[in-house]
DODREN-242145 format. One record per residue (C-alpha): residue in three letters; x, y, z. Coordinates in steps of 0.5 Angstrom, whole numbers, plus 2048, in hexadecimal, padded with zeros to 3 digits. Last residue first. Example, Ala and Ser with C-alpha at 12.3 -4.5 7.8 and 13.67 -1.06 7.14 Angstrom:
<recs>
SER81B7FE80E;ALA8197F7810;
</recs>
This chain:
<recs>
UNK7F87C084E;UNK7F77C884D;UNK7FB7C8847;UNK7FF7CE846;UNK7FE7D4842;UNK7FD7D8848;UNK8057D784A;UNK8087DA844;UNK8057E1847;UNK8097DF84F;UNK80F7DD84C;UNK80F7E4847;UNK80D7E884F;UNK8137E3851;UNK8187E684C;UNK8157EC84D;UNK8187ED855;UNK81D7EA853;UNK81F7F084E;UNK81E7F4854;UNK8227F2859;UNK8207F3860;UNK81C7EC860;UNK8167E7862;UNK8137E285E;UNK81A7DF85D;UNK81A7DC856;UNK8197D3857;UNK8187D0851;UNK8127D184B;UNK8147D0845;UNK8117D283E;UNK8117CF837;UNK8177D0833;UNK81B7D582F;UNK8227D782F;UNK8287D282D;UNK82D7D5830;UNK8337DB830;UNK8367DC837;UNK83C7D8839;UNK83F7D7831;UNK8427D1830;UNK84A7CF831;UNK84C7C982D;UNK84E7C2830;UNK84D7BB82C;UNK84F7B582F;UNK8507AF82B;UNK8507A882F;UNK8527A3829;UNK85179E823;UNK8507A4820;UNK84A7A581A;UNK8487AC81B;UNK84F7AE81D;UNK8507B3817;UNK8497B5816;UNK8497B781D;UNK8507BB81C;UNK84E7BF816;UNK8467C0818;UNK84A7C381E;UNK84F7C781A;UNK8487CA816;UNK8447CB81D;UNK84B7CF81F;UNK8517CF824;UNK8527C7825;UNK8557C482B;UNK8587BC82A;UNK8587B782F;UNK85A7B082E;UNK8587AD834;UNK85D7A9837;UNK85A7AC83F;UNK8607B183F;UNK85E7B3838;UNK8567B583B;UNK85A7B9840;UNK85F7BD83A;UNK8597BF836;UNK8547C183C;UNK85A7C683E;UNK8567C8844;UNK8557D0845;UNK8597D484A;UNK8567D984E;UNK8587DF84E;UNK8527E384B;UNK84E7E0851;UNK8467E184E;UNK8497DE848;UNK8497D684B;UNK8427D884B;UNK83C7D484F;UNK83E7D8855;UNK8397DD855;UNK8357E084E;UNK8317E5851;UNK8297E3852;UNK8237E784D;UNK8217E084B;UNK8257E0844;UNK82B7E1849;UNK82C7DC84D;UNK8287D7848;UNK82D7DA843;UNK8337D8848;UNK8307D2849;UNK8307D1842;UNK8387D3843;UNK83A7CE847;UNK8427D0846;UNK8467D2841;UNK8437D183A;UNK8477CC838;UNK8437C6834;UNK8477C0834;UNK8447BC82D;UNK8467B4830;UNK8477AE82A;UNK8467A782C;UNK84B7A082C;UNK84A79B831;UNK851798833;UNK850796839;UNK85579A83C;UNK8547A1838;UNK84C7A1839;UNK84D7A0840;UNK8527A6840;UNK84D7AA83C;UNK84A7A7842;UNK84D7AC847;UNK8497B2846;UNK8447B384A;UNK8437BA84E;UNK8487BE849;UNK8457BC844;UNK83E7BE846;UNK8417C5847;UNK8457C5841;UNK83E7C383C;UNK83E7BC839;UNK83C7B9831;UNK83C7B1830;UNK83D7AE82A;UNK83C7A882A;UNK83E7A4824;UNK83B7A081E;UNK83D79881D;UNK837795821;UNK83978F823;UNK83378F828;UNK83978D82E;UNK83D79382A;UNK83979782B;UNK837796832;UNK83E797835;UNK83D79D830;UNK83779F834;UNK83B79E83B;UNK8417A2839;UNK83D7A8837;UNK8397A783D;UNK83F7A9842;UNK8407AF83D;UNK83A7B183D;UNK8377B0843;UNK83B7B4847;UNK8357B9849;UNK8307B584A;UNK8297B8847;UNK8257B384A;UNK8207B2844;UNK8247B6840;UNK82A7B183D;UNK82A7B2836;UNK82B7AD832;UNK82A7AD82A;UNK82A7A8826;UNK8247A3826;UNK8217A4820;UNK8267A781B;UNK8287AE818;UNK8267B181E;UNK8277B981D;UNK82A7BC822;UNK8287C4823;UNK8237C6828;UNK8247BF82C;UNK82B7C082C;UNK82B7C682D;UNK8277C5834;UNK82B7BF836;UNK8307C3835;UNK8307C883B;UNK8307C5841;UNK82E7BF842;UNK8307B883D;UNK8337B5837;UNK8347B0832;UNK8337AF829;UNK8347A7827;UNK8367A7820;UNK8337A281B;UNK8307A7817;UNK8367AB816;UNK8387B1819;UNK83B7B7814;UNK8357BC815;UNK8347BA81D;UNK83B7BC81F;UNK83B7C381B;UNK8337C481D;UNK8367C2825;UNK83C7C7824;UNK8387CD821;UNK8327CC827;UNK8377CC82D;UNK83A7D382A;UNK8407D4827;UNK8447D9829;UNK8447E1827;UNK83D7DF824;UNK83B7E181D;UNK8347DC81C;UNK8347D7816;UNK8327D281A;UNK82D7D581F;UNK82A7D8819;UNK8297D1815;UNK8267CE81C;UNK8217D381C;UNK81F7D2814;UNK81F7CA816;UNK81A7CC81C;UNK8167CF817;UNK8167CA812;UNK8127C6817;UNK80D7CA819;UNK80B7CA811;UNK80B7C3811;UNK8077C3818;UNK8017C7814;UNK8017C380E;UNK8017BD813;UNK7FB7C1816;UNK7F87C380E;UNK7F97BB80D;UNK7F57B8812;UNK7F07B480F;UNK7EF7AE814;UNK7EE7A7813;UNK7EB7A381A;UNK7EF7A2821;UNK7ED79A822;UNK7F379681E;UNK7F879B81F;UNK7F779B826;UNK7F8794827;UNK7FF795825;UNK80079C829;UNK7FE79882F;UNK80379282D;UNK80979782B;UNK80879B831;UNK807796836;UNK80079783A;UNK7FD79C83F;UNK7F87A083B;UNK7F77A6840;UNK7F37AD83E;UNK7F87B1841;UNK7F47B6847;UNK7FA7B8849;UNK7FF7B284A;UNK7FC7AA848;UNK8007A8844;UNK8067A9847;UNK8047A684D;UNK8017A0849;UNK80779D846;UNK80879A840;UNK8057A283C;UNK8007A4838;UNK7FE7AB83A;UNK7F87AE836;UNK7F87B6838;UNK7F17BA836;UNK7F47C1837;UNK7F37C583D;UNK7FA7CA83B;UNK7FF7C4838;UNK8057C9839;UNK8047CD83F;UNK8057C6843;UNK80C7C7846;UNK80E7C983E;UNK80B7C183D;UNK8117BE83B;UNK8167C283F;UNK8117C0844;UNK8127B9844;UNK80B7B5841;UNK80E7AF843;UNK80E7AD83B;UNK80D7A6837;UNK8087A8833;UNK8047AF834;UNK7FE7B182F;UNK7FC7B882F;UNK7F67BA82D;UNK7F37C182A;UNK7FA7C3827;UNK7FC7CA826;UNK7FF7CB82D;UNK8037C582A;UNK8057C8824;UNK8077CE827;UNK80B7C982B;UNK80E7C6826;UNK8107CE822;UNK8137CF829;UNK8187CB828;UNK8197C682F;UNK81D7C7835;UNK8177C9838;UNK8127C5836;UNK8137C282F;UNK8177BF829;UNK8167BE823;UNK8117BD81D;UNK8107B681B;UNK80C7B4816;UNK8117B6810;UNK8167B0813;UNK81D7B2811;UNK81D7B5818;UNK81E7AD81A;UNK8187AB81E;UNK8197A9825;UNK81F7AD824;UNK81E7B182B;UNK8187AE82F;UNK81D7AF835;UNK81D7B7833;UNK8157B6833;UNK8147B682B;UNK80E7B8827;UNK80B7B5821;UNK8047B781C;UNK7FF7B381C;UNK7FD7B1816;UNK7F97AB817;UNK7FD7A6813;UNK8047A9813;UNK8037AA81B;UNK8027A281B;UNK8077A0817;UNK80D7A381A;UNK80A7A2822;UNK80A79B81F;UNK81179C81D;UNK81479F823;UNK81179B828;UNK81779782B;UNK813797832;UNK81979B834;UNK81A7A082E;UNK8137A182F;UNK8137A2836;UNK8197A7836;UNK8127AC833;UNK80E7AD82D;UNK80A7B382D;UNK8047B2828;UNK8007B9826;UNK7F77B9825;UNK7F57BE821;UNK7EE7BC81E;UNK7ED7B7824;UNK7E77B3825;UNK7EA7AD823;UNK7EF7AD828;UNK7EA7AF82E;UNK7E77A982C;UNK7ED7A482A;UNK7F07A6832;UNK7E97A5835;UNK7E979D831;UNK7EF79C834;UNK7EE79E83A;UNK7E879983B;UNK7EB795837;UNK7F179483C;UNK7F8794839;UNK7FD78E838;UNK80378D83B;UNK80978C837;UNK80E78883C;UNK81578883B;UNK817781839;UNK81C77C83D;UNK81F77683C;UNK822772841;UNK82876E842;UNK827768847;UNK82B76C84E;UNK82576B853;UNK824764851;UNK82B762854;UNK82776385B;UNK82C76785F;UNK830764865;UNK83376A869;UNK83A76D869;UNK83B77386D;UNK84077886A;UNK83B77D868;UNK83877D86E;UNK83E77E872;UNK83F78486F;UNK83778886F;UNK834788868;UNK83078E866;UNK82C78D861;UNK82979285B;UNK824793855;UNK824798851;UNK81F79A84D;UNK818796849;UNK81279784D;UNK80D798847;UNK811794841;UNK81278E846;UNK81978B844;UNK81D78F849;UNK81778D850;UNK81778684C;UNK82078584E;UNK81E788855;UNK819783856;UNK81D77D853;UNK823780857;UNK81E78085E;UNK81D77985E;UNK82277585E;UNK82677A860;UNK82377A867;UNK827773868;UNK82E77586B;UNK82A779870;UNK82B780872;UNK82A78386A;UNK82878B86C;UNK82378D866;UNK821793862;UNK81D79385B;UNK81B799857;UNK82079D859;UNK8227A485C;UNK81E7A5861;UNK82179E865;UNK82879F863;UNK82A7A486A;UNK82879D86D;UNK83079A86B;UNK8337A0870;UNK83179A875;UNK82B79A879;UNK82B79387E;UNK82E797884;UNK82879B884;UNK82A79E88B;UNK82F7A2889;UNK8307A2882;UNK8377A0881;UNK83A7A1879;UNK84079B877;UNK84579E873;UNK84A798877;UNK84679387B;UNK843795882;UNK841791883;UNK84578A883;UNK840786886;UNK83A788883;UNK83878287F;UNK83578487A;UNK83B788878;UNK83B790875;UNK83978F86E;UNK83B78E867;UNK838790861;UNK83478D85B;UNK831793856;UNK82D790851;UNK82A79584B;UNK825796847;UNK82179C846;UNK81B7A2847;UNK81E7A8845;UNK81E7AB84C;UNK8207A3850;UNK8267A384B;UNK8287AA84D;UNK8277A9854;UNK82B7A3854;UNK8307A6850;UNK8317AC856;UNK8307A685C;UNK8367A2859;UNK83B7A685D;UNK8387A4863;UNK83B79D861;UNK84179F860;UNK8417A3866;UNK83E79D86B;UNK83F796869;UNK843794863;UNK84079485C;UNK83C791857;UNK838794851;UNK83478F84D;UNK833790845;UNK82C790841;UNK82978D83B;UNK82278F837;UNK82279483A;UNK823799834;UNK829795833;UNK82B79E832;UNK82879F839;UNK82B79983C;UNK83279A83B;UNK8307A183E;UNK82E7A0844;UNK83479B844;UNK8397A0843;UNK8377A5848;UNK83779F84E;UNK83E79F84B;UNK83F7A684C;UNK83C7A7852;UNK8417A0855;UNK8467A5852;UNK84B7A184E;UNK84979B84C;UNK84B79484A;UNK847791846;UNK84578A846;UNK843785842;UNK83F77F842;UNK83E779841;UNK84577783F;UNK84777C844;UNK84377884A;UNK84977584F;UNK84B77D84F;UNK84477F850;UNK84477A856;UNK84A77B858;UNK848783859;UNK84178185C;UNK84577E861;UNK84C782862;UNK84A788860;UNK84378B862;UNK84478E868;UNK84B78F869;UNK84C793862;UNK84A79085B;UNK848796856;UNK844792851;UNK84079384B;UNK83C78C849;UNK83A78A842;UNK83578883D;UNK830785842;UNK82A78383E;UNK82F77F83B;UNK82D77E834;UNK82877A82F;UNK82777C828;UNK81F77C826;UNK821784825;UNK82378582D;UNK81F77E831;UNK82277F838;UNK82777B83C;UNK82877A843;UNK82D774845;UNK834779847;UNK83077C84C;UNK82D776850;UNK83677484F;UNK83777B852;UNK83277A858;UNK83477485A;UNK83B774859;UNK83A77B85F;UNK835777863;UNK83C772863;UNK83A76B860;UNK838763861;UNK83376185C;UNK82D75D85D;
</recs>
């Protein structure tokens, strides 16, 4: 037995988790983020100031922020490794619920370890702490309860024995996989028990591959077999189940054509004739013309969100195989469900789905393709006032390197990028969409390049952001510049949430309070001078050709560069497929009134169920 805090036990536990990466063993755990207040920095503090050799932290700056960080670590190790997350009781700890979300919507690991008001009561009420009457036992710690996978209150010393293991499977099961969360009361974690020594022998783990079902593989081989114009969607669960080759291999053999979800994006490079491009809403319309040409649509890895689907108008009733870890998502609309790991259910369906000769429809595809190539030239080369978001993603993405990690989030860029970066290698491209978090590009930034660096990988993450997501988050350039991880930032002004603006607008609405324009007087940031302040070196550009410039120049600092330039506020990538969302069906103004006459027509395309 091992007399130890719950707080010693539970990082010591950590420390001892090790998983199988490429034949190498690692730290399942590679790191922790912590904002140390009166809930957590005295036990859990010490324990992770005794534990450096182990583990390293890092010291955030927002708890959003880091919680950001650490979703995106996971997603650029493709699960293969996590981060915990650990602050004080009460704001620090509500300020994670943003990055908890975001972790549950894009189906990632991530541990949160938070303190709690006193077991005991004795002292209540504490400093932050929320009292419920008559629900004394209810802390603002409960509000984490629909955000994550996994939930506990640790009262007892010896409840980690059991819920760190559960907690630990919940993040390596490929089905169940999120953020997993304990609130840990103060006087608990100072408590010392005798623990079994057993319980911190080093263990190595492996993510699971679960098998699918013959009876379900068999129907998914049918109805693939029987396809003529059959379409292949690759989705987030292919980079998470490490994929890409067998999904490579497979649609190369039988000749299906390939289309990206925008967390599928670079599961194939753009190099790879087989793939097309994106679909669904902020797709290419070539792709989703292909896909309303397809007879079968066989979904790997997706949710099926609805700017995948078009708010269902994109697949029509059209046979739909969904090959997924989790049933949930397999099973949606009438799915054909093949419930298994996508590289072991592609792997057997390669030895069972018969040759097919589908040259006229890859014929088909190749021309598509060349389509969305010709639209992305004219984007290019279009005359702007200001540069638009799509010149300044084409000029980043022409002088990127294969090794390069690219990364954003919400509002305008992740349509841009998804029409007009193309991947020049696997598993490259971050575009955080599940959640549509604003604030994640930069945050996230700083934790791709922490996983950069842990892979030892020698590109850069180049991470592109709006002003108005920068102005909701941007203290981890900070972050990036205290510890040393170097990374490029592409600032794009254009004065305001102007997609929202064309959401305003483009639905028969007046763009309101989402301009800093719509106050002529009001003074604009100086993103240059802000991102200095922080020891970024910050420059501005005027011009595509001045940012070519200045990229190719910092393309390989040891440091945080952050590049700002004005952009266009109303020129965008037009095309993709329908979206419904919510237009009054009652109003005095006209050009509402047709826009929800067009809403109610996009609408009779949809998938009944």
């Amino acid at each position: 037995m091992t007399l130890m805090t719950t707080s010693q036990a539970i990082v010591r536990w950590l420390t001892a988790q090790k998983i199988i990466i490429d034949g190498e063993v690692k730290p399942y755990f590679a790191g922790t983020f912590a904002i140390f207040g009166h809930g957590n920095a005295l036990s859990l503090g010490d324990a992770l100031f005794d534990s450096q050799n182990e583990m390293k932290t890092f010291r955030g700056q927002s708890e959003e922020g880091m919680g950001l960080a650490a979703v995106a670590y996971a997603k650029a190790m493709r699960r293969q490794q996590c981060m915990v997350v650990t602050t004080s009781i009460g704001p620090g700890a509500l300020n994670v619920v943003t990055a908890a979300g975001t972790a549950l919507a894009n189906r990632l690991p991530m541990l949160i370890l938070v303190g709690d008001t006193f077991q005991s009561r004795t002292p209540d009420p504490v400093l932050q702490q929320v009292e419920h009457f008559g629900e004394p036992s209810t802390t603002v710690n409960d509000a984490f309860r629909p955000v994550v996978r996994f939930w506990d209150r640790i009262t007892n010393p010896s409840q980690i024995l059991s819920a760190l293991p559960q907690a630990l499977m919940t993040m390596l099961d490929p089905a169940s996989c999120g953020p997993t969360f304990f609130a840990l009361p103060q006087d608990v974690q100072a408590t010392a028990f005798d623990y079994p020594a057993e319980f911190f022998n080093e263990t190595t783990h492996e993510v699971p591959r679960p098998r699918p079902d013959l009876n379900e593989l068999n129907k998914c081989v049918a109805l693939i077999n029987n396809a003529k114009r059959p379409v292949l969607v690759a989705g987030g669960g292919v980079h998470y189940s490490l994929a890409e080759k067998e999904l490579a291999a497979f649609a190369k053999e039988q000749q299906i054509p390939v289309v990206e979800t925008m967390a599928g994006k670079s599961s194939l490079p753009w190099s790879n004739p087989l793939l097309v491009g994106p679909l669904g809403v902020t797709g290419s319309d070539p792709v989703n013309e292909l896909v309303s040409e397809s007879d079968l649509i066989i979904a790997i890895g997706t949710r099926l969100q609805d700017f995948t689907t078009g708010s269902w108008t994109l697949f029509g009733d059209k046979d739909i195989v969904a090959i997924n870890a989790a049933r949930f998502d397999a099973t949606k609309r009438r799915a054909s469900a093949v419930v298994g790991d996508a590289l072991a259910t592609i792997s057997e369906l390669r030895t069972q789905v018969k040759p097919t000769n589908r040259a006229d429809w890859i014929a088909r595809a190749k021309t598509l393709k060349n389509s969305s190539v010709v639209l992305r030239t004219s984007r290019e080369k279009l005359k702007s006032e200001l540069p638009t978001y799509a010149q300044v993603v084409i000029a980043a993405n022409e002088i990127a390197r294969p090794e390069d990690y690219v990364l954003t989030a919400a509002g305008g860029l992740p349509g841009e990028l998804n029409n007009n970066w193309l991947s020049k290698s696997v598993a490259s491209f971050d575009c955080e969409y599940g959640f549509s978090c604003m604030g994640y590009e930069i945050s996230g930034a700083f934790g791709a390049a922490i996983a950069q660096k842990d892979m030892k990988k020698t590109g850069r993450v180049i991470a592109m952001t709006g002003d108005g997501s920068y102005m909701m988050l941007n203290s981890d350039i900070y972050s990036a510049v205290l510890h040393g991880y170097p990374l490029t930032l592409i600032l794009c002004d254009n004065g305001g949430f102007a997609v929202i603006s064309r959401l305003q607008t483009g639905n028969g609405a007046a763009s309101f309070r989402t301009m800093i324009t719509e106050n002529e007087s009001a003074a604009r940031v100086d993103f240059v001078a802000h991102a200095k302040s922080m020891g970024a070196n910050s420059h501005r550009v005027t011009s595509v050709s001045e940012l070519t410039k200045k990229l190719l120049d910092t393309a390989n600092s040891k440091e945080v560069e952050v590049i700002v330039i004005n952009t266009a506020p109303t020129t965008w990538t037009e095309g993709g497929a329908f979206w419904e969302v919510g237009i009054p069906e009652v109003s005095d103004k006209k050009s509402i009134q047709e826009a929800r006459a067009k809403l109610i027509d996009g609408k009779k395309a949809q998938r009944k169920f």
